[in-house]
MDAnalysis code that builds the backbone (N, CA, C; Angstrom):
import MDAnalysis as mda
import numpy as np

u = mda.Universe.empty(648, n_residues=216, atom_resindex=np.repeat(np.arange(216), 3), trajectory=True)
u.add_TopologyAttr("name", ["N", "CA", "C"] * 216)
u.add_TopologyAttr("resid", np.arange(1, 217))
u.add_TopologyAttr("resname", ["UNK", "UNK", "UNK", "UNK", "UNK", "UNK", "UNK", "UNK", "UNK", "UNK", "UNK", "UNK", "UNK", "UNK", "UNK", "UNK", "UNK", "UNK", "UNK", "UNK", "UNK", "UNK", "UNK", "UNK", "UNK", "UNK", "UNK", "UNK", "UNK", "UNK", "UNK", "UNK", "UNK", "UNK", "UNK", "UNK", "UNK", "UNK", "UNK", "UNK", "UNK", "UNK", "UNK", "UNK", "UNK", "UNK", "UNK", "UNK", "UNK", "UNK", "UNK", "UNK", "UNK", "UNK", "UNK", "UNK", "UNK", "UNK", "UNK", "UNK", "UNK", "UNK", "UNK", "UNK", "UNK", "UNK", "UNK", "UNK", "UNK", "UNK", "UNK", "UNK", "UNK", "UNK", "UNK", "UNK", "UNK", "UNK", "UNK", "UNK", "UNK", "UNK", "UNK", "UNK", "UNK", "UNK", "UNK", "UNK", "UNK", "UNK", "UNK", "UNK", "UNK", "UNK", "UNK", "UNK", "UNK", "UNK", "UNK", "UNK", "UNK", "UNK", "UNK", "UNK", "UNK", "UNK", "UNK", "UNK", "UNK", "UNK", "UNK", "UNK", "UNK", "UNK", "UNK", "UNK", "UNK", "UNK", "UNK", "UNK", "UNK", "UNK", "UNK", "UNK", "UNK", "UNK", "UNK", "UNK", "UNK", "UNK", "UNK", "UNK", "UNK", "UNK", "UNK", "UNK", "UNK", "UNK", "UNK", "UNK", "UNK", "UNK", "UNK", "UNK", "UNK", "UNK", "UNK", "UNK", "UNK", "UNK", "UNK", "UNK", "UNK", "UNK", "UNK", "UNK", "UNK", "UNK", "UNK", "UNK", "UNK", "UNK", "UNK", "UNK", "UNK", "UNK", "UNK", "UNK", "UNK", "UNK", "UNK", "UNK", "UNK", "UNK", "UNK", "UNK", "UNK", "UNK", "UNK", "UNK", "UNK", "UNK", "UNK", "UNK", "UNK", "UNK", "UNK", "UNK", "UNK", "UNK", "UNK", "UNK", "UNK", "UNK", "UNK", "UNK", "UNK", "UNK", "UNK", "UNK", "UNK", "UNK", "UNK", "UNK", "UNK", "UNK", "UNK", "UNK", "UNK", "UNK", "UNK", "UNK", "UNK", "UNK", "UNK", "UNK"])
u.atoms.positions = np.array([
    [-10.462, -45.785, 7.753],
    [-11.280, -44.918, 8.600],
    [-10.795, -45.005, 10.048],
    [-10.797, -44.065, 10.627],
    [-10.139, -43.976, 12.134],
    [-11.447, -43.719, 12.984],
    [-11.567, -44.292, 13.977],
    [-12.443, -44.050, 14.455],
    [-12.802, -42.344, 15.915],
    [-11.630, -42.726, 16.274],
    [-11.701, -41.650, 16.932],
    [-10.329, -40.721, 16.984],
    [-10.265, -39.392, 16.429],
    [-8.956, -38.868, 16.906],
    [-9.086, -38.064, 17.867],
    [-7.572, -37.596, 18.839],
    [-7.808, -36.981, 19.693],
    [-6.741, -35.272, 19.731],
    [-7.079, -34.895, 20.142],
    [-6.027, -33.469, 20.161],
    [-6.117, -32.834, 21.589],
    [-5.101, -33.064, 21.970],
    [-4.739, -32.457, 23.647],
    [-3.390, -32.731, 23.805],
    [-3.169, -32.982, 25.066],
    [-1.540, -33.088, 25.958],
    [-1.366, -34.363, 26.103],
    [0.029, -34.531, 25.700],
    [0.805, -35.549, 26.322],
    [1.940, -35.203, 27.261],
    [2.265, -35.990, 28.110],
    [2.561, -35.125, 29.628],
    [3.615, -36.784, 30.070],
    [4.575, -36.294, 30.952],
    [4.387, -37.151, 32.336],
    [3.817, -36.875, 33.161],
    [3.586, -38.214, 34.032],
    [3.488, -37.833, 35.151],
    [4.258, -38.601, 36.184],
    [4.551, -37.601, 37.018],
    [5.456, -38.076, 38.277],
    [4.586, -38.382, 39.654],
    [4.468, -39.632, 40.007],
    [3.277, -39.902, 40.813],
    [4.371, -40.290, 42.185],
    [3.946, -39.783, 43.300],
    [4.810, -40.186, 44.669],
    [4.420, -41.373, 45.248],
    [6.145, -41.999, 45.252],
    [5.427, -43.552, 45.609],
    [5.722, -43.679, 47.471],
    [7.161, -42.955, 47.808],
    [7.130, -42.845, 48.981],
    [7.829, -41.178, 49.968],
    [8.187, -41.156, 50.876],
    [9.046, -40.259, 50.909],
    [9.816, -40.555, 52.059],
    [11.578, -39.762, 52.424],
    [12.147, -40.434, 52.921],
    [11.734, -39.089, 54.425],
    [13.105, -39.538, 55.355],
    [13.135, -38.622, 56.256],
    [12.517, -37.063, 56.620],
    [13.131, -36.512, 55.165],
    [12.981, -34.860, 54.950],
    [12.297, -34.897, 54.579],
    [10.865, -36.064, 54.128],
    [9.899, -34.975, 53.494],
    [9.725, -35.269, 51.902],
    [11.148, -35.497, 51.086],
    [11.025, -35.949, 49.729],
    [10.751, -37.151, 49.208],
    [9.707, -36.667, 48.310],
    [9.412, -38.010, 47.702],
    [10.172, -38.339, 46.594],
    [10.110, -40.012, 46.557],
    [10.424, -40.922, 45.359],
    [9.255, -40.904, 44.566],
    [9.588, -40.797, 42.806],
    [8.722, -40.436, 42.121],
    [8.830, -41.449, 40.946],
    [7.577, -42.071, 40.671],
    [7.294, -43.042, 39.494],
    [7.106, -42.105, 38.587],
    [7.782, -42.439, 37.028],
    [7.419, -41.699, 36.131],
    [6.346, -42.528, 35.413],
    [5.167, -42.120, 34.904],
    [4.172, -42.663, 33.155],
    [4.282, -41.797, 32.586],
    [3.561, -42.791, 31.556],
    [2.769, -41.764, 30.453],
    [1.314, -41.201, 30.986],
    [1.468, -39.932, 30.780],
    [-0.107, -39.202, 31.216],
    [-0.452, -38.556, 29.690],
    [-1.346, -37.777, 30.608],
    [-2.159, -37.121, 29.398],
    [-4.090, -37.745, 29.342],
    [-4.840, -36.831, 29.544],
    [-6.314, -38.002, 29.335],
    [-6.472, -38.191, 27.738],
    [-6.398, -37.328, 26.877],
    [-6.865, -37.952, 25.854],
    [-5.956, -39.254, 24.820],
    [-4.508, -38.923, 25.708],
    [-3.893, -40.515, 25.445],
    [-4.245, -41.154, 25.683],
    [-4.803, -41.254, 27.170],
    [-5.504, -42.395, 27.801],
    [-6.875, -42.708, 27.513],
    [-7.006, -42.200, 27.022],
    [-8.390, -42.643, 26.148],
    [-8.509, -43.088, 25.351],
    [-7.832, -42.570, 24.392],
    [-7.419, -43.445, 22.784],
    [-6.980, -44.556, 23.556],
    [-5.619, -45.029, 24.455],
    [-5.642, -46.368, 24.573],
    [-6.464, -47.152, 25.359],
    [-7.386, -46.582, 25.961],
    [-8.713, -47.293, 25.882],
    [-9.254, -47.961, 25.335],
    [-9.581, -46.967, 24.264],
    [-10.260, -47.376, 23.278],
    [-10.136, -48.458, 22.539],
    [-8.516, -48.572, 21.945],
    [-7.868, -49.255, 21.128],
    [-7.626, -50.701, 22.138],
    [-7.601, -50.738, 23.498],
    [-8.202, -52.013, 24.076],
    [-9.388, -52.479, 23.706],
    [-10.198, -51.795, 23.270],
    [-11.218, -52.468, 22.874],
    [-11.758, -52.469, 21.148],
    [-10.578, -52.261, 21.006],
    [-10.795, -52.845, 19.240],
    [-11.196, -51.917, 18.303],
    [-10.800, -50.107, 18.971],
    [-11.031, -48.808, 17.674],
    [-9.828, -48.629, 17.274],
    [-9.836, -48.269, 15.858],
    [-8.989, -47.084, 15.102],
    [-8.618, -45.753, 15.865],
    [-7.586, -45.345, 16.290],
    [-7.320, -43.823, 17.124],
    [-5.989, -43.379, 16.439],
    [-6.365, -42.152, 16.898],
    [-4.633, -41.208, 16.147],
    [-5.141, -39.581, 17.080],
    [-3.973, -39.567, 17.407],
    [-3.445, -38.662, 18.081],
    [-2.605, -37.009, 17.297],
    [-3.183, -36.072, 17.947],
    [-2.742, -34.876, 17.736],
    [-2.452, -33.872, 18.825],
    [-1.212, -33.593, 18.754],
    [-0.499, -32.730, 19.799],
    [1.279, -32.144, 19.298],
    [1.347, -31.787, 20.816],
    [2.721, -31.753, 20.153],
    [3.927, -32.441, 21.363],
    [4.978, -32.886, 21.586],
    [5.662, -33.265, 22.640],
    [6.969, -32.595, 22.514],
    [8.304, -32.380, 23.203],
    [9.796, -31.971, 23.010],
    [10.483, -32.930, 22.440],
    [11.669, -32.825, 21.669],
    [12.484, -33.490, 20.728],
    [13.730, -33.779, 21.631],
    [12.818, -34.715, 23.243],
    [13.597, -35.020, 24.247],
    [13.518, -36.361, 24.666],
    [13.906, -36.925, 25.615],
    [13.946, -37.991, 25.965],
    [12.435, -38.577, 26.582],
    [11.457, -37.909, 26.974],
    [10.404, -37.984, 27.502],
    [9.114, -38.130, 26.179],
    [9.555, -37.190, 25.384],
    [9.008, -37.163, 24.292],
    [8.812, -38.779, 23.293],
    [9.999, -38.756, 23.429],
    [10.362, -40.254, 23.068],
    [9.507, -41.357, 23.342],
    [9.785, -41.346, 24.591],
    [9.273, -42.240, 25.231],
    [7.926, -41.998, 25.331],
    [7.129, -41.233, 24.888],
    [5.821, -40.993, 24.713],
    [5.300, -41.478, 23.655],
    [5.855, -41.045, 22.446],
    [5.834, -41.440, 21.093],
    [5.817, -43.468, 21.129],
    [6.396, -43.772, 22.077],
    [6.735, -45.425, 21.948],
    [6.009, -46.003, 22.495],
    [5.462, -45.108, 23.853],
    [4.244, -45.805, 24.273],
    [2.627, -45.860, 23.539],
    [2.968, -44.848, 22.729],
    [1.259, -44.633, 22.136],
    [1.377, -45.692, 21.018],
    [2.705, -45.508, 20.507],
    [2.633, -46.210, 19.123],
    [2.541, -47.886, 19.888],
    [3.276, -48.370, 20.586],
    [2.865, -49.897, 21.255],
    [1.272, -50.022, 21.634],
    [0.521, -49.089, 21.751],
    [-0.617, -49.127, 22.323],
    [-1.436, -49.047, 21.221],
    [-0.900, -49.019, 19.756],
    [-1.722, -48.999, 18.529],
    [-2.080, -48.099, 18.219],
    [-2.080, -46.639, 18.869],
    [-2.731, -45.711, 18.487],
    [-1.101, -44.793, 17.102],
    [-1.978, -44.135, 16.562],
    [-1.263, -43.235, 15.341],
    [-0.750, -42.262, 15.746],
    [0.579, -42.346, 15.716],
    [1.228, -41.016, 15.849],
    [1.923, -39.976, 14.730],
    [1.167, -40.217, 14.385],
    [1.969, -39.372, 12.535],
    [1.540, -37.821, 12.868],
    [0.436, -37.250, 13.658],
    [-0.018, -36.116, 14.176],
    [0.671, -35.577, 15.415],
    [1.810, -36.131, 15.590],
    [2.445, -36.074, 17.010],
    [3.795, -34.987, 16.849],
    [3.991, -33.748, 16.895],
    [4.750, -32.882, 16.382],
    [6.414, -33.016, 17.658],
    [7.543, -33.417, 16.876],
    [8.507, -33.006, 17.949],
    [9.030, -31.583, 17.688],
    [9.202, -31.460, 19.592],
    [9.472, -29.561, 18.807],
    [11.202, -29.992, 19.336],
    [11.945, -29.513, 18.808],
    [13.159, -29.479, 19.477],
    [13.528, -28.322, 20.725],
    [12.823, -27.048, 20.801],
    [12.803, -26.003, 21.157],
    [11.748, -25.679, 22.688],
    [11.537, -26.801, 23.339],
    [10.579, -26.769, 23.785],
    [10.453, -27.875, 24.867],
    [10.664, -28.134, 26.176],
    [10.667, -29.642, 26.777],
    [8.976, -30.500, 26.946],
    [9.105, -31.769, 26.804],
    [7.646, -32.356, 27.118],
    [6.948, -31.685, 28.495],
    [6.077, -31.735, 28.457],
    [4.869, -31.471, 29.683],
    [5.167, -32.430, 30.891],
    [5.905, -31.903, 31.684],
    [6.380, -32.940, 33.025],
    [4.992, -32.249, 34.294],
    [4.299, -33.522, 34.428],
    [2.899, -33.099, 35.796],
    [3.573, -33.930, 37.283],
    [3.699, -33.464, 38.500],
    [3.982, -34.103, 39.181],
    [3.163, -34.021, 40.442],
    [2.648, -35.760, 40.764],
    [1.182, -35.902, 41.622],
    [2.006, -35.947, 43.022],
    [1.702, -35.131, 44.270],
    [1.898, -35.660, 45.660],
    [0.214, -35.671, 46.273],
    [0.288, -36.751, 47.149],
    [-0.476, -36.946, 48.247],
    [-0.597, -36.422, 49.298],
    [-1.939, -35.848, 49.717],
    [-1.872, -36.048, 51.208],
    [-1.939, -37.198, 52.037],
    [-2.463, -37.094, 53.211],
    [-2.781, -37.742, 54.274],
    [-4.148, -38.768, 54.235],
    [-5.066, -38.010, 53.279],
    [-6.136, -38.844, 53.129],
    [-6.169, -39.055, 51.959],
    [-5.082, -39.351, 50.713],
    [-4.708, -39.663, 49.617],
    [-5.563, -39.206, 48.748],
    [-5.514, -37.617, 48.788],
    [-6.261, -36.457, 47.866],
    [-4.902, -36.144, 46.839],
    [-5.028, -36.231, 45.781],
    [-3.714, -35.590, 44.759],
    [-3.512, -34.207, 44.566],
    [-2.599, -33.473, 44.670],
    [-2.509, -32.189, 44.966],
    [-1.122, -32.373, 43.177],
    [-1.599, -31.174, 42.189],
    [-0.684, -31.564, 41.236],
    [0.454, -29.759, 40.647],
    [1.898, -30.718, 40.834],
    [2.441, -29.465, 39.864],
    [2.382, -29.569, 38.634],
    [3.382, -28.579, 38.050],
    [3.890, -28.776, 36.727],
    [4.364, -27.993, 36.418],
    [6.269, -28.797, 35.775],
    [6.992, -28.262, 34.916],
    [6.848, -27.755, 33.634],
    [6.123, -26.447, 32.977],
    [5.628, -26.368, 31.988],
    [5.164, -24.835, 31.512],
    [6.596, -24.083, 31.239],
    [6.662, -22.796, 31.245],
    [7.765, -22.627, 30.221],
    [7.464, -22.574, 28.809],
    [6.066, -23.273, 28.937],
    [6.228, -24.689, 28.057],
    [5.055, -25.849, 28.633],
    [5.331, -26.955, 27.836],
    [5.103, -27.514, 26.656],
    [5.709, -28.366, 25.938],
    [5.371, -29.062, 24.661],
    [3.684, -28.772, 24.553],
    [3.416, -29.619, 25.146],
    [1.466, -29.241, 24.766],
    [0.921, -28.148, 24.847],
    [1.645, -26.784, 25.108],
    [0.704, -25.663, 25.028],
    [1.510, -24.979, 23.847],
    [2.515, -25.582, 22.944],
    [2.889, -24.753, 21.764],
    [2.426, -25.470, 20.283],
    [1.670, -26.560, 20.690],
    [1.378, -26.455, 19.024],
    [0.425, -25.166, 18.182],
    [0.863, -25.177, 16.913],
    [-0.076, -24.443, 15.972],
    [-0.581, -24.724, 15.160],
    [-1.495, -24.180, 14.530],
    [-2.744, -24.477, 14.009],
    [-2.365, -24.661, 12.602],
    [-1.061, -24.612, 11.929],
    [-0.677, -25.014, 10.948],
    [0.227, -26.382, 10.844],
    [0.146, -26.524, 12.059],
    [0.519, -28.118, 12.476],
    [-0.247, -29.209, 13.011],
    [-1.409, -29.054, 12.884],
    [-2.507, -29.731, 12.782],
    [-2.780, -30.440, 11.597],
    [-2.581, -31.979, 11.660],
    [-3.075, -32.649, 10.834],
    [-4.442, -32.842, 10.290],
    [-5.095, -32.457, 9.356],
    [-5.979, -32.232, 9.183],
    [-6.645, -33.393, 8.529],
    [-5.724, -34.093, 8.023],
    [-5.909, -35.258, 7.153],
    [-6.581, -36.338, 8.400],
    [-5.796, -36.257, 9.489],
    [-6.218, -37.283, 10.489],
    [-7.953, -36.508, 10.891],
    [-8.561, -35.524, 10.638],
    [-9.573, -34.898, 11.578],
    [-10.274, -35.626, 9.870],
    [-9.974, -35.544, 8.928],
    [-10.717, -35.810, 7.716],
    [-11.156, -37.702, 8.103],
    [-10.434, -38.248, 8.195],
    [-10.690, -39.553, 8.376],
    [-11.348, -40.209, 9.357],
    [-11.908, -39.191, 10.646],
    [-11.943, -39.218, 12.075],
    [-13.725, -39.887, 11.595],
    [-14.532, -40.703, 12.564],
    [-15.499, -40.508, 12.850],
    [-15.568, -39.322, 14.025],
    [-15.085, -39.499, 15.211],
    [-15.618, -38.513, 16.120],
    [-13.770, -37.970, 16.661],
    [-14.000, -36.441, 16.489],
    [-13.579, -35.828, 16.903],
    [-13.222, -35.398, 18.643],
    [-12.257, -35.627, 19.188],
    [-12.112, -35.618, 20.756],
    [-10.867, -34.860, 20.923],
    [-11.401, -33.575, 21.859],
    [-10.601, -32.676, 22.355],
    [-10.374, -32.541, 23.814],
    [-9.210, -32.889, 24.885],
    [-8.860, -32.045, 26.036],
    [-8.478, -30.736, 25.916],
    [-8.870, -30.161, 27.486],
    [-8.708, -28.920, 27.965],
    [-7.331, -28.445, 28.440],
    [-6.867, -29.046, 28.496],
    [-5.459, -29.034, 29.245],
    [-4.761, -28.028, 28.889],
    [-4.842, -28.023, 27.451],
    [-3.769, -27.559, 26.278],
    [-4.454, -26.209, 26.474],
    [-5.446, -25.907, 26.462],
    [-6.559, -24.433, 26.533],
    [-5.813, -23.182, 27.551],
    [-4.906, -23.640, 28.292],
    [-4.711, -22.196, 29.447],
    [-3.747, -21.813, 28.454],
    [-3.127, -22.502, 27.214],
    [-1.998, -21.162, 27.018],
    [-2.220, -20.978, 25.213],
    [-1.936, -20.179, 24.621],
    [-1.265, -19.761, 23.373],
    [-0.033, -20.408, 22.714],
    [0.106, -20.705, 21.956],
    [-0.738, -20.820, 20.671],
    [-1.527, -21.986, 20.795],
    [-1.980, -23.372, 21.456],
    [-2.689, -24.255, 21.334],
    [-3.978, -23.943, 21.827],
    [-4.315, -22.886, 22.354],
    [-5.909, -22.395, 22.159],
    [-6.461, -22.332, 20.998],
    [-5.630, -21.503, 20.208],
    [-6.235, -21.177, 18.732],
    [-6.491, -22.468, 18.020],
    [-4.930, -23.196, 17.959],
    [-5.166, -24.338, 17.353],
    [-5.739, -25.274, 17.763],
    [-6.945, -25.391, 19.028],
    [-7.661, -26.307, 19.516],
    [-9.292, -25.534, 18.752],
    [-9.196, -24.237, 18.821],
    [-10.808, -24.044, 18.727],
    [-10.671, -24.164, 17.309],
    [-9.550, -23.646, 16.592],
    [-9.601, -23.817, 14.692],
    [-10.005, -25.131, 14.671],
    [-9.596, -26.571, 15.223],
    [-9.801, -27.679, 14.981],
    [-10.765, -28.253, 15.260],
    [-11.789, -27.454, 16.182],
    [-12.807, -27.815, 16.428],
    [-13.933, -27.080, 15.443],
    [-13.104, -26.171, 15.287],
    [-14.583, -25.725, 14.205],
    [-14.388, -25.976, 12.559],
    [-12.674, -26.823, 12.620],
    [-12.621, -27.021, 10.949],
    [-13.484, -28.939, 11.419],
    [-13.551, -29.542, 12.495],
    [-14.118, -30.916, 12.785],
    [-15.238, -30.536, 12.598],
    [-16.116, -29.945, 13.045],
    [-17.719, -29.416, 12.667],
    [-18.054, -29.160, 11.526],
    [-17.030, -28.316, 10.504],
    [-17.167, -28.189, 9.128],
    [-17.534, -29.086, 8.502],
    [-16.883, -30.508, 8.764],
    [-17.052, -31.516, 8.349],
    [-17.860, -32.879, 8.941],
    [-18.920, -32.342, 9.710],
    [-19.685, -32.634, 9.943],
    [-19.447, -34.256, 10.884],
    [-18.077, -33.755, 11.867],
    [-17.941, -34.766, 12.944],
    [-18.444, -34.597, 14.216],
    [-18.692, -35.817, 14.948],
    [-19.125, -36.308, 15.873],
    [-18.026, -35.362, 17.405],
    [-18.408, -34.144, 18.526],
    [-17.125, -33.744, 18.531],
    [-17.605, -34.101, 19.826],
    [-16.002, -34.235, 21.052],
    [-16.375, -34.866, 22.507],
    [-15.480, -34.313, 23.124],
    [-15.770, -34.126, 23.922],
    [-14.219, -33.186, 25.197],
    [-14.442, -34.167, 26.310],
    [-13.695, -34.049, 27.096],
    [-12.839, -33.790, 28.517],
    [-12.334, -33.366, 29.375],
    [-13.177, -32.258, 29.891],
    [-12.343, -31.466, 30.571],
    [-11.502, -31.933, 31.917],
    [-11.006, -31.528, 31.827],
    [-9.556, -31.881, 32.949],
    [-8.800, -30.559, 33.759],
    [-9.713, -30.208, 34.552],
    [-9.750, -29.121, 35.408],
    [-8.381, -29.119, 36.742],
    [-7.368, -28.424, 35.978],
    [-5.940, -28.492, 36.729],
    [-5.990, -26.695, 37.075],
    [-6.507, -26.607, 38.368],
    [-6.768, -24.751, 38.412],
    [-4.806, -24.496, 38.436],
    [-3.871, -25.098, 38.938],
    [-2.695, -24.102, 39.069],
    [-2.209, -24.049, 37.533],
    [-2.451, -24.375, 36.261],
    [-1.929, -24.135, 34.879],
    [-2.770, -22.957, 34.251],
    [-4.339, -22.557, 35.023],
    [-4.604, -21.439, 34.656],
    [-4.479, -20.193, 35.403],
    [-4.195, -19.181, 34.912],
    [-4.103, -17.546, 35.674],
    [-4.997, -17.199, 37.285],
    [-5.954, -17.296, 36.741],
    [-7.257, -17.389, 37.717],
    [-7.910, -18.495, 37.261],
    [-8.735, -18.609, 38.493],
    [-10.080, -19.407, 38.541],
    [-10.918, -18.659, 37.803],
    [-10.722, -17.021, 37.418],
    [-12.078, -15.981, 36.958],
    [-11.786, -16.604, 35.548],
    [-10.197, -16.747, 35.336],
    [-9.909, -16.804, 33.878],
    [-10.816, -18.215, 33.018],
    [-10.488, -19.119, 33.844],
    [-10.983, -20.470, 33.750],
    [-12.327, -20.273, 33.259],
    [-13.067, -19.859, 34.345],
    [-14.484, -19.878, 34.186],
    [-14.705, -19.056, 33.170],
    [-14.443, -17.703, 32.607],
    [-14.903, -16.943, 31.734],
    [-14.655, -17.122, 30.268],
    [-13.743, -18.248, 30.025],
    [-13.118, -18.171, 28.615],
    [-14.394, -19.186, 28.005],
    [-15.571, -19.008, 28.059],
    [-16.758, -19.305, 27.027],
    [-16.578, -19.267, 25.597],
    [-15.830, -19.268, 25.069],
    [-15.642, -19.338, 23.345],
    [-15.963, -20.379, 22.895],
    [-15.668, -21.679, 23.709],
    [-16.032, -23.048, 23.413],
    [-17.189, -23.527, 23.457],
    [-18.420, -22.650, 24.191],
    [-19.442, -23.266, 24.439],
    [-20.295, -24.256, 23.885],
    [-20.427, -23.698, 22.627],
    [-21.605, -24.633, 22.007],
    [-20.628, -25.790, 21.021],
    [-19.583, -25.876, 21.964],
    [-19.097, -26.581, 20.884],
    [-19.104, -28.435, 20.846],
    [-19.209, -29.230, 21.646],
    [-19.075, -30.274, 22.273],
    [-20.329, -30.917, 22.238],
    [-20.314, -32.425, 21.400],
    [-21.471, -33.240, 21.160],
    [-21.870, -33.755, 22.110],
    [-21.042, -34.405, 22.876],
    [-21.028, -34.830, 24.492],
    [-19.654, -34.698, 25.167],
    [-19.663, -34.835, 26.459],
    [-18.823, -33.961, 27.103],
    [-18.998, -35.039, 28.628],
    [-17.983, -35.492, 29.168],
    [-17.890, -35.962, 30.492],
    [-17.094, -35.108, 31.356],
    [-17.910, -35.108, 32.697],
    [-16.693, -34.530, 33.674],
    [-17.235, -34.946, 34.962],
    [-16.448, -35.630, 35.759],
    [-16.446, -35.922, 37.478],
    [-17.240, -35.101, 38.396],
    [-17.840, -35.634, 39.741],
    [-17.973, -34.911, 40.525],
    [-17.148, -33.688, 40.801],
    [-16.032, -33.159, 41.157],
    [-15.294, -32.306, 41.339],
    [-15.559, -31.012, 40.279],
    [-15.479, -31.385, 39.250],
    [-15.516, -30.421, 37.894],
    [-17.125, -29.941, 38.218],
    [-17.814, -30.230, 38.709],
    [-19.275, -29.790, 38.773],
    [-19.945, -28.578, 39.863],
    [-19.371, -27.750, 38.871],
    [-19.977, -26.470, 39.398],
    [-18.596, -25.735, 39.134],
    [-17.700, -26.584, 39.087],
    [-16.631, -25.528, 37.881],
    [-16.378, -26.188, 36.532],
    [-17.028, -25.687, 35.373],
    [-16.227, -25.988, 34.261],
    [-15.624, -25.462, 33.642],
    [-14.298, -24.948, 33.237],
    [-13.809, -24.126, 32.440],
    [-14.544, -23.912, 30.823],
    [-14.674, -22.841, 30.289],
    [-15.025, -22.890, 28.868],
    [-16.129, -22.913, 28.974],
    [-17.228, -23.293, 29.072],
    [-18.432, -23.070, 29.579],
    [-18.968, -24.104, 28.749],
    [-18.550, -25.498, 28.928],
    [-18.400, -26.414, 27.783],
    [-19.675, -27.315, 28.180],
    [-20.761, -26.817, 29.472],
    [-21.722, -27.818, 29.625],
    [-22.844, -26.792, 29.368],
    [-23.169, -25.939, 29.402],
    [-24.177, -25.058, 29.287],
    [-24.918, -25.701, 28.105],
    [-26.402, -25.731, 28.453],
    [-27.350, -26.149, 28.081],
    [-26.830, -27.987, 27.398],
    [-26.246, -28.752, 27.813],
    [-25.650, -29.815, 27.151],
    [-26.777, -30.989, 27.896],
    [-26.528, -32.331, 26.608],
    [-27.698, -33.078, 27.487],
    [-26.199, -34.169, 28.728],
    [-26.730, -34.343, 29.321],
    [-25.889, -35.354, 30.145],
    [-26.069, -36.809, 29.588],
    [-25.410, -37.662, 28.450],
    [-25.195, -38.537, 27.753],
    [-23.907, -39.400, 27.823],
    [-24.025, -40.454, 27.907],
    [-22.923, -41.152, 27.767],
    [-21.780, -40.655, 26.825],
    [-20.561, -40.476, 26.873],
    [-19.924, -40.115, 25.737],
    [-19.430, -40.321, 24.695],
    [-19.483, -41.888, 24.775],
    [-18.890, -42.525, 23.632],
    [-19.968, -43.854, 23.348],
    [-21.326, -43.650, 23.845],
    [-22.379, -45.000, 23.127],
    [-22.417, -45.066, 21.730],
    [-22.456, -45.763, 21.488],
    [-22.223, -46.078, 19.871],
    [-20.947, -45.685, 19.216],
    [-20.053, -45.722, 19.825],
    [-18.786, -45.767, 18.630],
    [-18.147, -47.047, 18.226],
])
């Protein structure tokens, strides 16, 4: 039994550690992604997790795949595309060390999986079902995020998001806000000061404000 699986983005990220003369920064690479980072959370504290997404059949990819799997979590749901580079995010700072974020990702590994590449076997074994937003601004991993959320409900799982509100990966801000398809979908649901009073998907409407993961 797995306790929690997750389906979203796995990403770098390029975080600025300094910059020289001109202006350019030196850039630390990780592993990003929130619902990676959650599963290895989790799995610090002693759950079953497995992962669903997709990454490039690149060097980044790789190295994604090695970090989740050292971190205990399951990667058998982890699709390499050859055709496609990983999700590169890159963080600069301001002045009062606010993160301002790009991204290489036009388009990236995490916004091409499909819904016939969805492990389903891992959503069968899942106690609670956990989805990021990330993956949501593009096609085909829309479809294959809401199919998976409503084949996880079929089966009568526990389902939890994250939204992770990155406005330059969507079209508009109108777009963001209006794509409500998801609404009623999310058992509990966390999101930051910042995200409050924008949520994409309309993923808090009428929701109770609950811890998100008590009792797992």
């Amino acid at each position: 039994m797995i306790d929690v699986v997750a389906l979203g983005e796995l990403l770098i990220d390029f975080a600025a550690k300094s910059e020289d003369s001109a202006g350019y920064p030196t850039m630390a690479a990780n592993p990003g992604g929130a619902p990676g980072n959650f599963l290895a959370a989790l799995n610090a504290c002693g759950k079953k997790t497995a992962f669903i997404g997709k990454v490039g059949a690149d060097a980044f990819g790789r190295l994604l795949l090695k970090t989740l799997k050292s971190s205990g979590i399951e990667t058998v749901g982890i699709v390499e595309d050859p055709d496609v580079f990983t999700t590169l995010a890159f963080v600069t700072f301001d002045e009062n060390g606010d993160r301002s974020f790009s991204f290489a990702r036009k388009p990236g590994a995490d916004t091409q999986l499909h819904w016939d590449e969805v492990d389903l076997h891992l959503i069968d074994e899942a106690r609670v079902f956990h989805f990021g937003t990330l993956s949501l601004t593009d096609e085909p991993a829309r479809t294959a995020i809401r199919q998976a959320i409503a084949y996880a409900k079929s089966k009568g799982k526990l389902i939890t998001c994250d939204p992770n509100l990155r406005e330059p990966l969507w079209k508009s801000a109108d777009e963001a806000k209006s794509a409500d398809a998801l609404e009623p979908c999310a058992d509990r649901c966390c999101k930051n000061q910042r995200q409050r009073g924008f949520v994409p998907l309309g993923l808090y409407a009428g929701r109770r404000r609950r811890p998100a993961f008590a009792g797992v």
